[in-house]
Structure formats: C-alpha cells, structure tokens
C-alpha positions as CSV (number, residue, x, y, z in Angstrom):
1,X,-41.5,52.7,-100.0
2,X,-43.0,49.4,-101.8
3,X,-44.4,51.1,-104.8
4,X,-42.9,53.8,-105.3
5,X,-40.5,54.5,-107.8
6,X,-37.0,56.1,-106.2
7,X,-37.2,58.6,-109.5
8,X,-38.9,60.1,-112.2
9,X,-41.0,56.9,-114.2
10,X,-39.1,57.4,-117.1
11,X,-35.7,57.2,-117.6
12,X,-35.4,60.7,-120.1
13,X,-36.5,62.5,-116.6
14,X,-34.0,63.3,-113.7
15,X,-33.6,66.4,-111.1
16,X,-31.0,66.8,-108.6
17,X,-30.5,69.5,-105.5
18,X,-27.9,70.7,-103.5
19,X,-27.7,73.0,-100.4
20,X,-24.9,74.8,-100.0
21,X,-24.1,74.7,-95.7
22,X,-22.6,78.3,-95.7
23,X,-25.3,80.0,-97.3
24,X,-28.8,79.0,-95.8
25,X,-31.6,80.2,-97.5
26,X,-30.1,78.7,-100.8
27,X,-31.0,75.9,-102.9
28,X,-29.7,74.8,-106.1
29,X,-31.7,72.6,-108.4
30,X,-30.8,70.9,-111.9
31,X,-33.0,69.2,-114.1
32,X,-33.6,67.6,-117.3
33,X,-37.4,66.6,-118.1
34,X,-39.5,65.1,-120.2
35,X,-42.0,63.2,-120.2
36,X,-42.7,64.0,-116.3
37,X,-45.8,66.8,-115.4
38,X,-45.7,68.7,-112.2
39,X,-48.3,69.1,-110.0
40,X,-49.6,72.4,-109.1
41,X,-46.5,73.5,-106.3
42,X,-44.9,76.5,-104.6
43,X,-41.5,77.6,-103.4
44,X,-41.3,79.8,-100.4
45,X,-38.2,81.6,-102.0
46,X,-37.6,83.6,-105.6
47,X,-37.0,81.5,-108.2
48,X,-34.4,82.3,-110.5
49,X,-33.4,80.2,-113.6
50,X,-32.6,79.4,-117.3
51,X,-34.0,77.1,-119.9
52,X,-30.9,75.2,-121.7
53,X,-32.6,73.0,-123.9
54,X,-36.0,73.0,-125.2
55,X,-38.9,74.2,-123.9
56,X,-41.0,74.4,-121.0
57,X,-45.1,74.9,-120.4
58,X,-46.4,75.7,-117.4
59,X,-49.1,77.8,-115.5
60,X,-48.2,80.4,-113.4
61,X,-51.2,83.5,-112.1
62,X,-53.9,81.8,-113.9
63,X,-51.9,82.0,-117.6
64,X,-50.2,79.7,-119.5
65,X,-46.8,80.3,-120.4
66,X,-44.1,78.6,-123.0
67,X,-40.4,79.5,-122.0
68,X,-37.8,78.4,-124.5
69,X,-34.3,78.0,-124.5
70,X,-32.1,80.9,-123.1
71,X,-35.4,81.7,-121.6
72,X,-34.8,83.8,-118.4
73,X,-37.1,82.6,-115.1
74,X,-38.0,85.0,-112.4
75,X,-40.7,83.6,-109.8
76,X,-42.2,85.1,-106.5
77,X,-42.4,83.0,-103.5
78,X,-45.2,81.5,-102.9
79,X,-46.9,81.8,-106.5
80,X,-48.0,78.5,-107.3
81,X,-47.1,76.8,-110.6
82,X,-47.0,73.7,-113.3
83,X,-44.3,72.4,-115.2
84,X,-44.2,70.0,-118.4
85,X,-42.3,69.4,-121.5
86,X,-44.0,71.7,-124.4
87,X,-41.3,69.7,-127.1
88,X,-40.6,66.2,-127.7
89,X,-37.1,66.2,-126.3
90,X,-38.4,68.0,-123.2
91,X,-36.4,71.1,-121.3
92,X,-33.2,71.5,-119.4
93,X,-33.0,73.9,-116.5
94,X,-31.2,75.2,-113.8
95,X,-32.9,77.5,-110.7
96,X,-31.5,79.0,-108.1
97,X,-34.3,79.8,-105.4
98,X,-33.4,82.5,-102.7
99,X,-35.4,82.8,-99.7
100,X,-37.0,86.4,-99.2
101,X,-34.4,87.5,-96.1
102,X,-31.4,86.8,-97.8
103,X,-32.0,88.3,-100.7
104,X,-32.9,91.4,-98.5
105,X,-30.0,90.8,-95.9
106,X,-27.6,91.0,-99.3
107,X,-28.8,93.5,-101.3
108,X,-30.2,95.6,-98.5
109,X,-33.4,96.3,-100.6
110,X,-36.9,94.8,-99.6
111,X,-40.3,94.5,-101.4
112,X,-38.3,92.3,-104.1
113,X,-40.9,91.0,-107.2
114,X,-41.1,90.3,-110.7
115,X,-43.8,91.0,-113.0
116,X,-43.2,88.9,-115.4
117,X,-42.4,84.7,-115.0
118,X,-40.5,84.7,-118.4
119,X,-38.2,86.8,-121.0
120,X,-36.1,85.5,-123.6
121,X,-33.3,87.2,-122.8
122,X,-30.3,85.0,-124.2
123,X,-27.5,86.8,-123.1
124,X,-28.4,87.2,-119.8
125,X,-30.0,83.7,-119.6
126,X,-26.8,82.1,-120.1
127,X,-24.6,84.2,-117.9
128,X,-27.6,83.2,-115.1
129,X,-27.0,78.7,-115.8
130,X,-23.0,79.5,-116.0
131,X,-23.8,81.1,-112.3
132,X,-25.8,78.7,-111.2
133,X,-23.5,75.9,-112.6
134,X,-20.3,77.4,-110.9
135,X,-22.5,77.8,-107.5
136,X,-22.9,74.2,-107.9
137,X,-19.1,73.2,-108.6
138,X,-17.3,75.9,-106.9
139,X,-15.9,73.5,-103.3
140,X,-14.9,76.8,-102.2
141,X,-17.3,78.7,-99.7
142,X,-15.2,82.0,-99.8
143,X,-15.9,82.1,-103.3
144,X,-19.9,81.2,-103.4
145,X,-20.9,84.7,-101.6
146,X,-19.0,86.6,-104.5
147,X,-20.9,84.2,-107.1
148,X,-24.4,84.7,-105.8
149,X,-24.2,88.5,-105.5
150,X,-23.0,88.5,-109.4
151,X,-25.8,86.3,-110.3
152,X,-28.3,88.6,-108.2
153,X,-26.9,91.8,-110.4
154,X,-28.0,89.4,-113.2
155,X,-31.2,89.5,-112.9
156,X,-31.8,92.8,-110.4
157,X,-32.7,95.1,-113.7
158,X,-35.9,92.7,-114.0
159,X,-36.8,93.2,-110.7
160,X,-39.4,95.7,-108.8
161,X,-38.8,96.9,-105.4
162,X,-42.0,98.5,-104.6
163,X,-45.5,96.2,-103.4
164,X,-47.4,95.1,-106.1
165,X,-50.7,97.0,-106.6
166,X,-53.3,95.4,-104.2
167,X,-56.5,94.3,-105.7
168,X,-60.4,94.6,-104.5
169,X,-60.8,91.9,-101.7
170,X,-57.4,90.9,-101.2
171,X,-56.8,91.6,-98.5
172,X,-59.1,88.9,-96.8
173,X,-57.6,86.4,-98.9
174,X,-54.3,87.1,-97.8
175,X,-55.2,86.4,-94.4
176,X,-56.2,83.4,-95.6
177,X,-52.7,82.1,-97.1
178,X,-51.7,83.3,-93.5
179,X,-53.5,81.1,-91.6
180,X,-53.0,78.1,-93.9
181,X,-48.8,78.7,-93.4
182,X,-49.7,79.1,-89.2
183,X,-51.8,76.2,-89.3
184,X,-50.5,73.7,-92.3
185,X,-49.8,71.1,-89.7
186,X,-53.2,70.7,-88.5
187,X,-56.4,69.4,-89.7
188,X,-58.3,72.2,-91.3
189,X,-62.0,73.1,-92.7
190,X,-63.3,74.5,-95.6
191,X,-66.3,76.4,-93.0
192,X,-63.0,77.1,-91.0
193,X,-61.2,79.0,-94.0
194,X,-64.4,80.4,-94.9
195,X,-64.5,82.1,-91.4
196,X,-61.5,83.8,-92.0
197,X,-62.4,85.6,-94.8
198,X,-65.9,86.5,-93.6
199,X,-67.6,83.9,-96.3
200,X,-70.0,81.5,-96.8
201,X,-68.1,78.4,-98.0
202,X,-69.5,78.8,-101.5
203,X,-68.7,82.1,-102.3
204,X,-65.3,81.9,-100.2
205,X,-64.0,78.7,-102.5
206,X,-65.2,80.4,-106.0
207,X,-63.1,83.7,-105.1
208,X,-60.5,81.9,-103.6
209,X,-59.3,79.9,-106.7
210,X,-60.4,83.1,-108.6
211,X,-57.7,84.8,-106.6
212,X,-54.8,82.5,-106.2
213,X,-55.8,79.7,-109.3
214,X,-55.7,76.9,-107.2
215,X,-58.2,75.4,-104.8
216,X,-57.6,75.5,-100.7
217,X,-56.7,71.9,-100.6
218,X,-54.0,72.3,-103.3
219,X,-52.4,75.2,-101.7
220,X,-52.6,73.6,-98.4
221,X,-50.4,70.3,-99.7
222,X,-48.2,72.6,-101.5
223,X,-47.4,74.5,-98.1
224,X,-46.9,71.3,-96.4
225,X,-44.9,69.5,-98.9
226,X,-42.8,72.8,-98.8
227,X,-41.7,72.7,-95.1
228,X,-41.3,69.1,-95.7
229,X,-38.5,69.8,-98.4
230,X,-37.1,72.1,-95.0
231,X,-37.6,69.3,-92.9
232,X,-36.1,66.9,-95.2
233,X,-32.8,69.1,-95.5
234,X,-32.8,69.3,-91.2
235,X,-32.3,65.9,-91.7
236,X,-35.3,64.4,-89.6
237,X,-37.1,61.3,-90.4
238,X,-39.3,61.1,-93.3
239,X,-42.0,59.3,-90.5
240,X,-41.5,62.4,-88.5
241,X,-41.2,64.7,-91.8
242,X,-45.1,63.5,-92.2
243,X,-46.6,64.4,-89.2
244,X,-44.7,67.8,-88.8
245,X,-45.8,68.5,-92.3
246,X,-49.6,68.2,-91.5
247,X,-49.5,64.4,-93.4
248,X,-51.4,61.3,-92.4
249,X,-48.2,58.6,-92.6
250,X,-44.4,58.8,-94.7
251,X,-46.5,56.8,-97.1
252,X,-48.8,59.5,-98.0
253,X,-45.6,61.9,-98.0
254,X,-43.7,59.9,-100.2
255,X,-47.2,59.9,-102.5
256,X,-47.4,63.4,-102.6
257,X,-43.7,64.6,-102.6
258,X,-43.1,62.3,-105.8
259,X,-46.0,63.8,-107.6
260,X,-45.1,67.4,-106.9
261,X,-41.1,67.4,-107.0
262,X,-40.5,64.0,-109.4
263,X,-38.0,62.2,-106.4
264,X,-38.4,60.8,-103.3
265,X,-38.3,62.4,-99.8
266,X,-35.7,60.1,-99.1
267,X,-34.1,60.7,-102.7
268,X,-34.3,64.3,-101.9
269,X,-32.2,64.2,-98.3
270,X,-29.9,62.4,-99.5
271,X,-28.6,65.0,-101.6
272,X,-29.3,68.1,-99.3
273,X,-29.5,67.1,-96.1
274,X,-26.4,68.7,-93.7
C-alpha cells in the first residue's frame, strides 16, 4: 500500500514468522527491536519465549514489567499487552505461541496458566531460544513433534493447571470478551456491550478497562487483527482479510496490522502462508 512502509521504520527493527504445516496451532516468531513500540495486542495462544539481548518493557494485567536478557516469557492467551525497547540497543527474542487445544491434545492436561509474565531464569531461558531456534531450522517434521514436547517440559514447572481465582463481577465481563470474539466481524456499540453486561454505558466502560486494562475498542481491533494474522496464514486476500476481520478496506488493515505487529499483512503471508 502507497504509504506504507513494507517494515519496521527503522532499520535496527525486524520480525520474522514461520508456521510450521505439520503442527497447526504453532507459530514461531523471531525478532530483534528497537526503536519500534507495540500497540496494545493479543495472541489467542500461550506465549512462550526468551529475551537474548537486552531488554524489554511492556504492560501486561495493568503492570509494567522490565524482562532482561535470559528472561523467561510465559503469556496467557488472550491477555493483552505492549512491547518496547527499555535499553538503547533494544531486545532480541524468540516466542513460540501454542494455541490452547494443542497444548491440551499433547500434554493431556487442561486449565493451562501462568501467573507470572516474567522470571529470569537463565538456564532455562536459554535451553527455551535453543528450542525455539531448532523448531525453526529443523526441515524435518518427524523431528519437530519431539522438539516441542521438550520445550513444553521446559517451561511446564512454571505452569498452573487449575482456573485462576475468579474475581467480584467477572463473570459479566467475560461474557463480554465472548461476544466481542462471536461478533468481531460486525459493527458493534458501546450501548450494545453495555447490554451485555447489564450496564449503563458509563459505568460498563470504567469497569471494563478496570478489568481487562484496555478500552472496548482496543480489544475489539486486537481480536480482529488476530483472526486476520489466521486469515493471512489461510492464504486469502488481504481485501478479503479486511472485511472477514470486521475492517472497513485492506487499507485500514494494513494501517492497523503495521502498528500492532511492525510488518505488513502482506509481509506477514508471505512468510506463513501454506
């Protein structure tokens, strides 16, 4: 798109995925940044990573956090989150995120979360990026399957397997993330959110962002820019990629997916799509 840079604005900044065909529900994702800032975004998957170099700040739950190198990352889906550079020469990362079922289907263990977004945990940090890293390298499938269930005894001692602790009123505004997933690809209302969690608009918007961090509209773009990553990897048009995704035209898709991800939706396919 005229306009629109094809990367990062600054040359120091890059990011590159892969998709692995044998193993849906995986995504692999190297990057090095640092002058870039990410907008608030989510991952429908856990995400699971290392810092290599430097160090990263970013808000995650309504706190700030600082992970430095041979910092260990453990995200829940759908927590939204920021990402910038908290040194001058930026951070370097690798994640792996893993979509809820598989990690279920594989381990046979449900209820997966983390507690914590960050532990500097050097040892295991690094045997986590050498995972990652031979994930990404390894051209044999047979082997990949063996890799990713050594890299999920990695990190399994940080993980919980039992529903967090639900708090007052949560319940309402979990029906509200609900609906926005159902209905991301339509046109939606603040009065019509605010119905669903028996509020007046008001109120509903100030415990909302209480409760999640973020406003309605910024989860809503995050969902949609989401499913367009999934879109993108189906291979379908990015034109068609904006109006599945809830978008007004591929030029406000390229807007927002640059802002959120640093790359191009068109960037982005052409390293994952299949």
């Amino acid at each position: 798109m005229q306009g629109v840079p094809e990367q990062f604005p600054d040359e120091k900044d890059s990011a590159r995925f892969r998709q692995l065909p044998q193993l849906p529900g995986v995504e692999l994702y190297h990057a090095h940044i640092a002058r870039y800032a990410f907008e608030p975004h989510t991952h429908e998957a856990f995400g699971i990573g290392t810092i290599e170099l430097g160090a990263e700040r970013f808000r995650y739950r309504g706190a700030q956090h600082v992970a430095a190198v041979n910092s260990l990352i453990t995200m829940n889906p759908d927590e939204l989150h920021t990402g910038e550079a908290a040194t001058q020469e930026g951070w370097r990362y690798r994640m792996i995120y893993l979509e809820p079922p598989l990690l279920e289907q594989l381990t046979g263990e449900k209820n997966w979360w983390f507690s914590e977004a960050e532990r500097h945990d050097p040892q295991r940090s690094r045997h986590v990026g050498r995972l990652i890293h031979q994930l990404w390298t390894q051209p044999d499938p047979l082997a990949w399957q063996g890799m990713l269930l050594e890299l999920i005894d990695a990190f399994r001692p940080y993980a919980r397997h039992s529903p967090p602790a639900a708090t007052p009123g949560q319940q309402r505004f979990d029906r509200v993330r609900d609906y926005l997933h159902d209905n991301y690809m339509q046109p939606l209302t603040l009065d019509a959110l605010a119905d669903v969690a028996a509020l007046s608009p008001y109120h509903f918007q100030r415990q909302f962002k209480r409760r999640f961090h973020v406003t309605p509209h910024q989860m809503l773009m995050a969902i949609r820019l989401w499913r367009a990553k999934q879109f993108l990897a189906l291979g379908m048009p990015a034109a068609e990629v904006a109006a599945a995704a809830g978008l007004v035209d591929q030029s406000h898709l390229t807007r927002a997916f640059t802002r959120r991800y640093g790359i191009t939706p068109v960037r982005y396919q052409k390293q994952v799509a299949r």
